[in-house]
CHARMM internal coordinates of N, CA and C (Angstrom, degrees):
IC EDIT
DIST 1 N 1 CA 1.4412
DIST 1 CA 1 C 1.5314
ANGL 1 N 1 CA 1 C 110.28
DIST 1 C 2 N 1.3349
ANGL 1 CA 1 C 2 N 118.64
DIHE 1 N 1 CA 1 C 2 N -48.11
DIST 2 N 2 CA 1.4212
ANGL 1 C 2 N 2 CA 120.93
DIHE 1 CA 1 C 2 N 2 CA -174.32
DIST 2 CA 2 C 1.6431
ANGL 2 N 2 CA 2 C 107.90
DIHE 1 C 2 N 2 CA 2 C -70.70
DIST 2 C 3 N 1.2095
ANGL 2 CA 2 C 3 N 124.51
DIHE 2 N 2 CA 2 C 3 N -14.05
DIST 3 N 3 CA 1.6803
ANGL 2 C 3 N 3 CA 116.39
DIHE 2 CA 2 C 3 N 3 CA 163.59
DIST 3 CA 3 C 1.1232
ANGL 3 N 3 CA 3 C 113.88
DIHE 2 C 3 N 3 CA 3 C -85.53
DIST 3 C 4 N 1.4131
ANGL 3 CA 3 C 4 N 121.99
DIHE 3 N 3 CA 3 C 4 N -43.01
DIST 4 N 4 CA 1.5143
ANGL 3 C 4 N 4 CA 130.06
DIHE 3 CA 3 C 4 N 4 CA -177.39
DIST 4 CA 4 C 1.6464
ANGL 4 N 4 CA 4 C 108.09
DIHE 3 C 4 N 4 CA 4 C -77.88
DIST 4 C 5 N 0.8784
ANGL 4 CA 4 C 5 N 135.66
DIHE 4 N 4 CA 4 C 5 N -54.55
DIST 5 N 5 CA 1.2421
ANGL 4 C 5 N 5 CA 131.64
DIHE 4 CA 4 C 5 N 5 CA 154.06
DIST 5 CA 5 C 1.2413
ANGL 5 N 5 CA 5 C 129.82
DIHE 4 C 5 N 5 CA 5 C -109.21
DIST 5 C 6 N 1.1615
ANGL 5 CA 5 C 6 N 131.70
DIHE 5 N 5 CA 5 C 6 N 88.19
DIST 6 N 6 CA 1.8870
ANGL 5 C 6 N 6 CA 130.92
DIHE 5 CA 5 C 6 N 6 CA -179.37
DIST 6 CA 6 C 1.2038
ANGL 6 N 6 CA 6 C 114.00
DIHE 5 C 6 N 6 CA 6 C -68.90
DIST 6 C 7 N 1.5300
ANGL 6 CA 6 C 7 N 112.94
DIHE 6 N 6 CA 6 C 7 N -34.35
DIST 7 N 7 CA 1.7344
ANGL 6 C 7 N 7 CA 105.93
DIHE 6 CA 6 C 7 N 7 CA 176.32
DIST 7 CA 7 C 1.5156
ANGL 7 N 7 CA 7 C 112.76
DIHE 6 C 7 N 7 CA 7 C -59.89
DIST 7 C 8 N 0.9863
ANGL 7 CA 7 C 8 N 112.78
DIHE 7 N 7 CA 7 C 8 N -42.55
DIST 8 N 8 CA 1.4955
ANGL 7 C 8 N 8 CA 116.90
DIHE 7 CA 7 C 8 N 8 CA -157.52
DIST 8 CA 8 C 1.9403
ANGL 8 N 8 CA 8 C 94.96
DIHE 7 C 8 N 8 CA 8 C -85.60
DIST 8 C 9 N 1.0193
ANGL 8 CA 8 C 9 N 107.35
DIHE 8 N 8 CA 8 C 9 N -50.49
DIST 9 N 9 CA 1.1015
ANGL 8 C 9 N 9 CA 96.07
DIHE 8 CA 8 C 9 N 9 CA 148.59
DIST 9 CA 9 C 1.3716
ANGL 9 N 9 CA 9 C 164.71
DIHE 8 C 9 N 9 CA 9 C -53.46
DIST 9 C 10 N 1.2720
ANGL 9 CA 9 C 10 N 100.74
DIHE 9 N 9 CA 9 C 10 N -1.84
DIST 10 N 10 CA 1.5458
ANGL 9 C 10 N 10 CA 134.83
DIHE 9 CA 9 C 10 N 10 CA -175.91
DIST 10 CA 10 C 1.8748
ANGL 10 N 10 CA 10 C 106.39
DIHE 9 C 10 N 10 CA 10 C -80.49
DIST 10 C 11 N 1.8618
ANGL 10 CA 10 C 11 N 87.13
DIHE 10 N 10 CA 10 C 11 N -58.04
DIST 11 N 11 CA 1.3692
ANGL 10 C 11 N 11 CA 121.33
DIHE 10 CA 10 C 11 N 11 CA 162.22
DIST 11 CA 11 C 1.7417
ANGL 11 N 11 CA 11 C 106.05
DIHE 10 C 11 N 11 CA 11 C -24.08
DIST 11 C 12 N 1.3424
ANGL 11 CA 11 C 12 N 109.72
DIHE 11 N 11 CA 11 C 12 N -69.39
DIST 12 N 12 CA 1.5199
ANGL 11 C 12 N 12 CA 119.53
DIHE 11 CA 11 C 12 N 12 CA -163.66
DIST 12 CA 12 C 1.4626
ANGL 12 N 12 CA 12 C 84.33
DIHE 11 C 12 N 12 CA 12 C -66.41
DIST 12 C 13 N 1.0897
ANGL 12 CA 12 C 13 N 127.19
DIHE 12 N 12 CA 12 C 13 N 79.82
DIST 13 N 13 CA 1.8892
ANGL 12 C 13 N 13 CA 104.88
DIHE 12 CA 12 C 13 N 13 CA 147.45
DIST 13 CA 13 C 1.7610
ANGL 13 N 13 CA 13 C 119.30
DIHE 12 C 13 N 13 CA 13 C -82.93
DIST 13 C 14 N 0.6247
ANGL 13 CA 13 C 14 N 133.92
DIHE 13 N 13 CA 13 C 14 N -11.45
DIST 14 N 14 CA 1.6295
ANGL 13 C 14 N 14 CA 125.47
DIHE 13 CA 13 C 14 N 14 CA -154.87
DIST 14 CA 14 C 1.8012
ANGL 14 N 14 CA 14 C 77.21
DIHE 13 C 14 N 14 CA 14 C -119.25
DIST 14 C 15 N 1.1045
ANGL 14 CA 14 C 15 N 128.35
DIHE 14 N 14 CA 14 C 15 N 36.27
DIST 15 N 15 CA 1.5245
ANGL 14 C 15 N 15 CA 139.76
DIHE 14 CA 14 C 15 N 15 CA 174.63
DIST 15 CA 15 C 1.8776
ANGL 15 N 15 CA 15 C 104.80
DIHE 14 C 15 N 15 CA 15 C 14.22
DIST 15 C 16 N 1.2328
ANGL 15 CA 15 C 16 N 107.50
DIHE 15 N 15 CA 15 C 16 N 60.11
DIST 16 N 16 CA 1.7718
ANGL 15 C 16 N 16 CA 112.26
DIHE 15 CA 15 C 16 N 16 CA 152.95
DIST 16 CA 16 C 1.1575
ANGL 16 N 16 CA 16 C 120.96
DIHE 15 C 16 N 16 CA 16 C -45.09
DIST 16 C 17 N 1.3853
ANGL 16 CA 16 C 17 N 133.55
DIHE 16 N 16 CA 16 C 17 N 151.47
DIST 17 N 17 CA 1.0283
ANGL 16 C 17 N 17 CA 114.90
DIHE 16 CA 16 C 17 N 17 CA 164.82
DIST 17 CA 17 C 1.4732
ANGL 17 N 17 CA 17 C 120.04
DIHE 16 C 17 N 17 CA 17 C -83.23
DIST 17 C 18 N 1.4447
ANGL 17 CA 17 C 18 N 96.02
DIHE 17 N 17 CA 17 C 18 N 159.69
DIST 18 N 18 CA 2.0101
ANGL 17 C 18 N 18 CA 93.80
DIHE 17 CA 17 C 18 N 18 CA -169.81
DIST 18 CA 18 C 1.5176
ANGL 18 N 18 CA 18 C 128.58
DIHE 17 C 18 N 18 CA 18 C -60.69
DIST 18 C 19 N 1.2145
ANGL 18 CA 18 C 19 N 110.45
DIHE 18 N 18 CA 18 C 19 N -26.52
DIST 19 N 19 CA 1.2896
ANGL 18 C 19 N 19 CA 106.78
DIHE 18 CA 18 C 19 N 19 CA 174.86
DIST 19 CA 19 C 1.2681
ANGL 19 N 19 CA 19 C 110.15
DIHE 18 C 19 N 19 CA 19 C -60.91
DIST 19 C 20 N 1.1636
ANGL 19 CA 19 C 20 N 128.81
DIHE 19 N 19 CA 19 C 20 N -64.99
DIST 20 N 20 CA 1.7507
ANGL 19 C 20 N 20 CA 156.45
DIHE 19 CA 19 C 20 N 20 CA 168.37
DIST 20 CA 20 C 1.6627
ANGL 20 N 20 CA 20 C 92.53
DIHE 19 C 20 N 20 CA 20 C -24.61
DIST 20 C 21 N 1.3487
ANGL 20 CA 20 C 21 N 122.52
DIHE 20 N 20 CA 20 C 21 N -61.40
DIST 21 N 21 CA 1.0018
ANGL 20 C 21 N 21 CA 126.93
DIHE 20 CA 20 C 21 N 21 CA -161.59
DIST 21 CA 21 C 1.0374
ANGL 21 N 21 CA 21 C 120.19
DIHE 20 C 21 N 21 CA 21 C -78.06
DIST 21 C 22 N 1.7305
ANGL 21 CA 21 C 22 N 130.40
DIHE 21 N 21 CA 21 C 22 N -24.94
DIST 22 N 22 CA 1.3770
ANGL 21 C 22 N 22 CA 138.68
DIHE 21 CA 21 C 22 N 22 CA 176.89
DIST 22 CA 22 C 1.7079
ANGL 22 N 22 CA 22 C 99.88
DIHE 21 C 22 N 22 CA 22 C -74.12
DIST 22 C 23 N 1.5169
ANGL 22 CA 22 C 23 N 99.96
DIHE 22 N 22 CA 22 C 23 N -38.95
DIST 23 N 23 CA 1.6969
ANGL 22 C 23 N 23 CA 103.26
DIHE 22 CA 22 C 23 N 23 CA -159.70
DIST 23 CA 23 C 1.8603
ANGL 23 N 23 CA 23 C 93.10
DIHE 22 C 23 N 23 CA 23 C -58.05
DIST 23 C 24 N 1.6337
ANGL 23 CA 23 C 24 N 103.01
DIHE 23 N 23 CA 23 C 24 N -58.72
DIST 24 N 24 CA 1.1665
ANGL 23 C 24 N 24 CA 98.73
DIHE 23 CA 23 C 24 N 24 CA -157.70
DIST 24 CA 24 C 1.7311
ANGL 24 N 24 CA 24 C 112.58
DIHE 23 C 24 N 24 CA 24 C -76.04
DIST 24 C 25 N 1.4544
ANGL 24 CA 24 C 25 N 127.08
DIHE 24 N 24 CA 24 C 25 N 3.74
DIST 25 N 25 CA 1.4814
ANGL 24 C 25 N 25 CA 123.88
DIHE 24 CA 24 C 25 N 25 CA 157.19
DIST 25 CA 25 C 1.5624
ANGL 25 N 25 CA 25 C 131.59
DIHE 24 C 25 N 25 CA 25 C -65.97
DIST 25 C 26 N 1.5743
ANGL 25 CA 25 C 26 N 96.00
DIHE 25 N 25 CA 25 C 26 N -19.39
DIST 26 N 26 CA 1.7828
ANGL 25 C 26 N 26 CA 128.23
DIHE 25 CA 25 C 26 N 26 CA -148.59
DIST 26 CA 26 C 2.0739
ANGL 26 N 26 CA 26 C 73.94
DIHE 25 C 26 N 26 CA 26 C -95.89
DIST 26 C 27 N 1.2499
ANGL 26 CA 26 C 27 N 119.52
DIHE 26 N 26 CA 26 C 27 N -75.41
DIST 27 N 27 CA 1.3878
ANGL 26 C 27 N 27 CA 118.60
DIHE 26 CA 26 C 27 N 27 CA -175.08
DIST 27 CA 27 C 1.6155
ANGL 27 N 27 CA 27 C 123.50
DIHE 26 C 27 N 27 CA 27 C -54.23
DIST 27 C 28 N 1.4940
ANGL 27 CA 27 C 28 N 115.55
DIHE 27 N 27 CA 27 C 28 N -42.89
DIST 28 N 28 CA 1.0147
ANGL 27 C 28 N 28 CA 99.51
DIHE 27 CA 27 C 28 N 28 CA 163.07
DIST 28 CA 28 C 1.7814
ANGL 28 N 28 CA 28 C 140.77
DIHE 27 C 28 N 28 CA 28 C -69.83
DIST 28 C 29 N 1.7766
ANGL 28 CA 28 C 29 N 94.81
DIHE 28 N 28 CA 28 C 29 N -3.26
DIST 29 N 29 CA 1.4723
ANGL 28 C 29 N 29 CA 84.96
DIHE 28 CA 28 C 29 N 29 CA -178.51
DIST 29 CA 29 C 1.5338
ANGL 29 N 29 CA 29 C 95.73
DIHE 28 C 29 N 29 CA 29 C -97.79
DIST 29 C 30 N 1.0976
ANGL 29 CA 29 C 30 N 123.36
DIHE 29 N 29 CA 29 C 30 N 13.63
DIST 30 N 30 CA 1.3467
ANGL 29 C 30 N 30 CA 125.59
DIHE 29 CA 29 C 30 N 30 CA 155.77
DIST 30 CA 30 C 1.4519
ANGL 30 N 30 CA 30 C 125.01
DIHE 29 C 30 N 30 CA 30 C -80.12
DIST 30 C 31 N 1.2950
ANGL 30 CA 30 C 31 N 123.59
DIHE 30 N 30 CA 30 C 31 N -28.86
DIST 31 N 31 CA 1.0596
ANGL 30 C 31 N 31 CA 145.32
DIHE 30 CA 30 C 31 N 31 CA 175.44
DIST 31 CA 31 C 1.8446
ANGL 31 N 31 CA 31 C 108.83
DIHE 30 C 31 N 31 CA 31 C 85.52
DIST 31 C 32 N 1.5284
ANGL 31 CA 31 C 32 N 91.55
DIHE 31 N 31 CA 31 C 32 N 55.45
DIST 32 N 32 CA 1.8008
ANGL 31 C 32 N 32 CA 105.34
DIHE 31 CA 31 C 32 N 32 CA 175.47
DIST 32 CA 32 C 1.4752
ANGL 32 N 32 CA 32 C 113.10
DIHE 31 C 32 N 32 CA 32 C -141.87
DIST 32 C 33 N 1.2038
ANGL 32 CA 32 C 33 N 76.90
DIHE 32 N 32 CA 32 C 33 N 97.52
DIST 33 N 33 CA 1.8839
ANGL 32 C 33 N 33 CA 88.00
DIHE 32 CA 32 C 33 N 33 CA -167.57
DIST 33 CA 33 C 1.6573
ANGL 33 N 33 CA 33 C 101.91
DIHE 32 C 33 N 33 CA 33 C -90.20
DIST 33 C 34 N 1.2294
ANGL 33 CA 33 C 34 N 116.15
DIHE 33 N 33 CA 33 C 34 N 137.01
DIST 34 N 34 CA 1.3828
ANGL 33 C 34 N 34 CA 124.95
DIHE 33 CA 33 C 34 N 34 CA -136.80
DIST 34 CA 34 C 1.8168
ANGL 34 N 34 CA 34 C 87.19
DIHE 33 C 34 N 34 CA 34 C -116.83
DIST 34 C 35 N 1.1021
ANGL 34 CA 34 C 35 N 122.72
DIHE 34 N 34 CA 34 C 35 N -58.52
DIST 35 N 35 CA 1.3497
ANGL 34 C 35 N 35 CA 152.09
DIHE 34 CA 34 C 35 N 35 CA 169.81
DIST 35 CA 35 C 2.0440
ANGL 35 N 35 CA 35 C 115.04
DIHE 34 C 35 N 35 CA 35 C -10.25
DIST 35 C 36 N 0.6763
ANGL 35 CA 35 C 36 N 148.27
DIHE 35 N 35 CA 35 C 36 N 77.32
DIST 36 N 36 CA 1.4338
ANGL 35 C 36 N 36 CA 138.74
DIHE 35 CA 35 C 36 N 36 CA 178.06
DIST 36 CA 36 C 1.5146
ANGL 36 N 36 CA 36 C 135.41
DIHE 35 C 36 N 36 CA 36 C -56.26
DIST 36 C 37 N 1.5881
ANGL 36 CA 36 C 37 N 87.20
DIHE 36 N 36 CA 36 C 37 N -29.83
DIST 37 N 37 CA 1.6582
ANGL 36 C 37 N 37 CA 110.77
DIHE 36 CA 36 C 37 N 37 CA -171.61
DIST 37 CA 37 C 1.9733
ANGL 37 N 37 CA 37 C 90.79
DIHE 36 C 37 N 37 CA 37 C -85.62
DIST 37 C 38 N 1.5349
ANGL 37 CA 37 C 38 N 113.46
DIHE 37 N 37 CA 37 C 38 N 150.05
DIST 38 N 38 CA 1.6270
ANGL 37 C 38 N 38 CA 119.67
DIHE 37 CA 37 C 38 N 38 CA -170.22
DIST 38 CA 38 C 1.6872
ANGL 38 N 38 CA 38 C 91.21
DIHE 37 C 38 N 38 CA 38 C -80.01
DIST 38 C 39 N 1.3473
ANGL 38 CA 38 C 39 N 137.49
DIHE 38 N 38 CA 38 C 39 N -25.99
DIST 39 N 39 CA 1.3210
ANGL 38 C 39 N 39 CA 147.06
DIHE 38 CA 38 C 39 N 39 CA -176.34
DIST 39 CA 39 C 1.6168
ANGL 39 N 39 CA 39 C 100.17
DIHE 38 C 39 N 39 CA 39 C -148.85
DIST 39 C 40 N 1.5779
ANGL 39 CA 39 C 40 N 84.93
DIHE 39 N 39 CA 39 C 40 N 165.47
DIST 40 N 40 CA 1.6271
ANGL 39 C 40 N 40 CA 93.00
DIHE 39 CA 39 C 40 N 40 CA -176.87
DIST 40 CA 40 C 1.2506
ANGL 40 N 40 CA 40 C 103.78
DIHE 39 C 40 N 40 CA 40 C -84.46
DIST 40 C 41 N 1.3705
ANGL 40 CA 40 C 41 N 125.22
DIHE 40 N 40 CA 40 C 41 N -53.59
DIST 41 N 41 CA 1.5650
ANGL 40 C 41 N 41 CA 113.81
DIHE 40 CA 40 C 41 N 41 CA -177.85
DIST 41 CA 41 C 1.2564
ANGL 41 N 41 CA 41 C 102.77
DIHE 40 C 41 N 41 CA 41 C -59.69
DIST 41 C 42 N 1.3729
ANGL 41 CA 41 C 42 N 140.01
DIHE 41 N 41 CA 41 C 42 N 23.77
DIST 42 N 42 CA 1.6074
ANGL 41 C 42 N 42 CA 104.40
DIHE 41 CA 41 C 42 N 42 CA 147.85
DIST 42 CA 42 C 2.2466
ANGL 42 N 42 CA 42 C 103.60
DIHE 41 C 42 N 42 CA 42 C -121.07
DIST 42 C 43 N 0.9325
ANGL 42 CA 42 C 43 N 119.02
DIHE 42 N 42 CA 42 C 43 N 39.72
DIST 43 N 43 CA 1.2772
ANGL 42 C 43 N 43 CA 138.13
DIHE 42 CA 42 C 43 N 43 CA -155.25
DIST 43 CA 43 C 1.7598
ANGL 43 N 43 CA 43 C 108.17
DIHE 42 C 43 N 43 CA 43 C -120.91
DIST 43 C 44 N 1.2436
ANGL 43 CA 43 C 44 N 101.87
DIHE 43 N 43 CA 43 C 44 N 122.10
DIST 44 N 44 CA 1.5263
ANGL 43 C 44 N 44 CA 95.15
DIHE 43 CA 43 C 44 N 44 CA -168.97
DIST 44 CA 44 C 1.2903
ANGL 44 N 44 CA 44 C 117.47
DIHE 43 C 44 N 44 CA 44 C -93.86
DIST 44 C 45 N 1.5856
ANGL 44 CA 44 C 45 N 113.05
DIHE 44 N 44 CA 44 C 45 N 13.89
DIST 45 N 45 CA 1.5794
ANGL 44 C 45 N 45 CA 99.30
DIHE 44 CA 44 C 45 N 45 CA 161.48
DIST 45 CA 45 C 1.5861
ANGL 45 N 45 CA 45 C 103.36
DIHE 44 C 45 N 45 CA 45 C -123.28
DIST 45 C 46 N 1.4248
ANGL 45 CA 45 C 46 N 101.69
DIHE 45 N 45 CA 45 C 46 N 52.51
DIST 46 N 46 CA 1.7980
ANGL 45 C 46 N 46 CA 116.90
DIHE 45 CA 45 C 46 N 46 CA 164.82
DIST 46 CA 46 C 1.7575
ANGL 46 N 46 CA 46 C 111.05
DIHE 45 C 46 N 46 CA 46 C -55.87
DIST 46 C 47 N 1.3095
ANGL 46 CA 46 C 47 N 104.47
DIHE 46 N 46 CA 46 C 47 N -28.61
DIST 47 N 47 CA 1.2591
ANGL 46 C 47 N 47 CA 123.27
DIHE 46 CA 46 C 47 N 47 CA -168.80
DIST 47 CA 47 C 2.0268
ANGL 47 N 47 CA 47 C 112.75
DIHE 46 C 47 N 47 CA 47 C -55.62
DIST 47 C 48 N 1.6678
ANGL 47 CA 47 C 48 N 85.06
DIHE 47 N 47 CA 47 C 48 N -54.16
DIST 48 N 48 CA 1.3977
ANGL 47 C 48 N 48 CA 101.98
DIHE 47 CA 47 C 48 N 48 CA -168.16
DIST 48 CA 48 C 1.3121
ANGL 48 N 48 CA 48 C 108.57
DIHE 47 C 48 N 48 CA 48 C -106.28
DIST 48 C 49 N 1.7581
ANGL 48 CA 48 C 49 N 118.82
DIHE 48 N 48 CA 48 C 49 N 27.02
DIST 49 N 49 CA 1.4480
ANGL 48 C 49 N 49 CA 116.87
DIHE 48 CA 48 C 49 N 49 CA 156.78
DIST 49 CA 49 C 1.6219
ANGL 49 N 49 CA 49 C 104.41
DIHE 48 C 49 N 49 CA 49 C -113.77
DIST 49 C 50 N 1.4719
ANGL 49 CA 49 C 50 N 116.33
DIHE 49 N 49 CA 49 C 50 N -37.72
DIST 50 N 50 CA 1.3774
ANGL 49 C 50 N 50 CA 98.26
DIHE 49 CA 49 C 50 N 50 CA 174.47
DIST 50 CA 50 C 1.3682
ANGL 50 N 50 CA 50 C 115.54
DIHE 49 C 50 N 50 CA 50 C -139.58
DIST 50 C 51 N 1.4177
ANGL 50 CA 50 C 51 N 128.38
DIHE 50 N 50 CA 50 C 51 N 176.62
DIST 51 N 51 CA 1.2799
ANGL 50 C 51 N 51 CA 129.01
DIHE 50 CA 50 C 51 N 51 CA -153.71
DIST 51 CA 51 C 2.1039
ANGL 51 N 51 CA 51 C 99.31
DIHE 50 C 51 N 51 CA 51 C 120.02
DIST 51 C 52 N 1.2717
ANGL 51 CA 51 C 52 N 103.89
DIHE 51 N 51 CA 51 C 52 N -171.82
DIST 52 N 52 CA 1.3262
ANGL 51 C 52 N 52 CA 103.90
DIHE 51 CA 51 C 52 N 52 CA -178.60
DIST 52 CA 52 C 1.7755
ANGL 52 N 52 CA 52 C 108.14
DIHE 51 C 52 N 52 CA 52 C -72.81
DIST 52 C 53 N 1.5642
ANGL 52 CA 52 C 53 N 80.24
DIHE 52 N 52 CA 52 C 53 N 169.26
DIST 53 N 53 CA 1.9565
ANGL 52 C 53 N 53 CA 77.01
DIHE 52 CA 52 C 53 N 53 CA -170.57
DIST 53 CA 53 C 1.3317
ANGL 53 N 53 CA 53 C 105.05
DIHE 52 C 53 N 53 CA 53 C -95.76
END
COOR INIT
IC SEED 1 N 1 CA 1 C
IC BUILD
């Protein structure tokens, strides 16, 4: 991702995983924030957005 796209990749800093991360770019530029937790580190499925894929 970071050769083929670096911008968007730039984006991912706190390294989400990509699926997670496309879904939730795609909603927010919709303005549908999907998310419950005010940040992810305080969010209890931190687990199953990042870490290895």
């Amino acid at each position: 991702m970071a050769y083929n796209f670096p911008e968007l990749a730039a984006k991912n800093a706190k390294d989400m995983k990509w699926k997670k991360f496309l879904y939730k770019q795609l909603c927010e530029a919709e303005g549908i924030y999907i998310c419950r937790a005010p940040s992810c580190e305080v969010c209890i499925d931190y687990p199953k957005c990042f870490g290895p894929e």
